[in-house]
N, C-alpha and C positions, 0 to 999 in steps of 0.2 A: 474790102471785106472778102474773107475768103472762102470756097463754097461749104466749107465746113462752120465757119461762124455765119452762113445768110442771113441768119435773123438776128438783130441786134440786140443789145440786155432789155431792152423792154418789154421782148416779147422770151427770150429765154430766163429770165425770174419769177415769170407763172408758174403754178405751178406745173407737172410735167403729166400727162392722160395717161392713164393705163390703157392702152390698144395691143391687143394679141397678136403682134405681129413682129418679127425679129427686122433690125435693124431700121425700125425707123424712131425717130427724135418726135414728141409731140408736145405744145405747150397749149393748156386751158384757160381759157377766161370764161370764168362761168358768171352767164347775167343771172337774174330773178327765173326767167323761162324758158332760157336759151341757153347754149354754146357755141363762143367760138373756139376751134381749135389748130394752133399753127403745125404742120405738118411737114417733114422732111426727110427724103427715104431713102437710106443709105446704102439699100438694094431693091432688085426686082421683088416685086410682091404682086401675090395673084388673092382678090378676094371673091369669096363666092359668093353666090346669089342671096341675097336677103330684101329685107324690105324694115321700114321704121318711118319715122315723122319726116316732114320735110328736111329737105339738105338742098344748101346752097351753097356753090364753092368759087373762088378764085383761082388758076393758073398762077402763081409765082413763079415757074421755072420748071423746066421738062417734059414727059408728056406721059396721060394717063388716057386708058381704053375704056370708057364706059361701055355697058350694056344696060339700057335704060330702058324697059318694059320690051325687050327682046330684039330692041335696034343697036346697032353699035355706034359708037362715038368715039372721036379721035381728039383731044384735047392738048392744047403747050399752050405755052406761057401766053397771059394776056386773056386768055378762054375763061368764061364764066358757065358753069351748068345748074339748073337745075330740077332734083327730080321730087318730085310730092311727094307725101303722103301716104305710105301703103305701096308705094309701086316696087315692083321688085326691078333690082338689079347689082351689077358686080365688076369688077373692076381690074385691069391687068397693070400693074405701075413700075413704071420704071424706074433705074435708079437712077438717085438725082432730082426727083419728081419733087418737089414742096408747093403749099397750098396751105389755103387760110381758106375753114369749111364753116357755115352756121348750119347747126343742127334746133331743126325747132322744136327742143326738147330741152328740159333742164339735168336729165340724170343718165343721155347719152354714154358720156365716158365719165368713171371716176377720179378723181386726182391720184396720183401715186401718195 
């Protein structure tokens, strides 16, 4: 598999998140209360500070710079984060970065 196809048709026939960000590939499964969503990012991306429901994520591959309530975090492949509820934080990503995120929310991103 090549780093262009990493995620196999199972996970790229969901359908695809609307996320305001250029260059990155994202796929949605959305439960009853929740989303998962697969994440792949085909450039550097920097996001700013915010805050929403709980997020939980997995490392697939690369590495992403949390700031999680004003601490930094250094995350690659294998890492698990996560930040609660209300807490603000923001994110520097690099390219190459992919990751399977649960948001405990059901209307986080919407489908394309």
């Amino acid at each position: 598999m090549t780093k262009e196809d990493f995620f196999p048709e199972i996970v790229t026939k969901l359908p695809q998140a609307e996320i305001p960000f250029e260059g990155i590939r994202s796929h949605l499964f959305q439960g009853q209360n929740q989303q998962f969503v697969f994440m792949s990012f085909e450039k550097d991306a920097e996001v700013p500070e915010h805050s929403h429901e709980g997020q939980w994520g997995v490392v697939l591959d690369g590495e992403i710079e949390l700031t999680i309530d004003g601490k930094q975090h250094t995350f690659t492949r294998g890492d698990t984060y996560f930040i609660p509820k209300g807490v603000k934080h923001g994110a520097r990503i690099k390219r190459g970065y992919r990751d399977l995120t649960l948001f405990d929310q059901k209307d986080r991103y919407k489908a394309k």
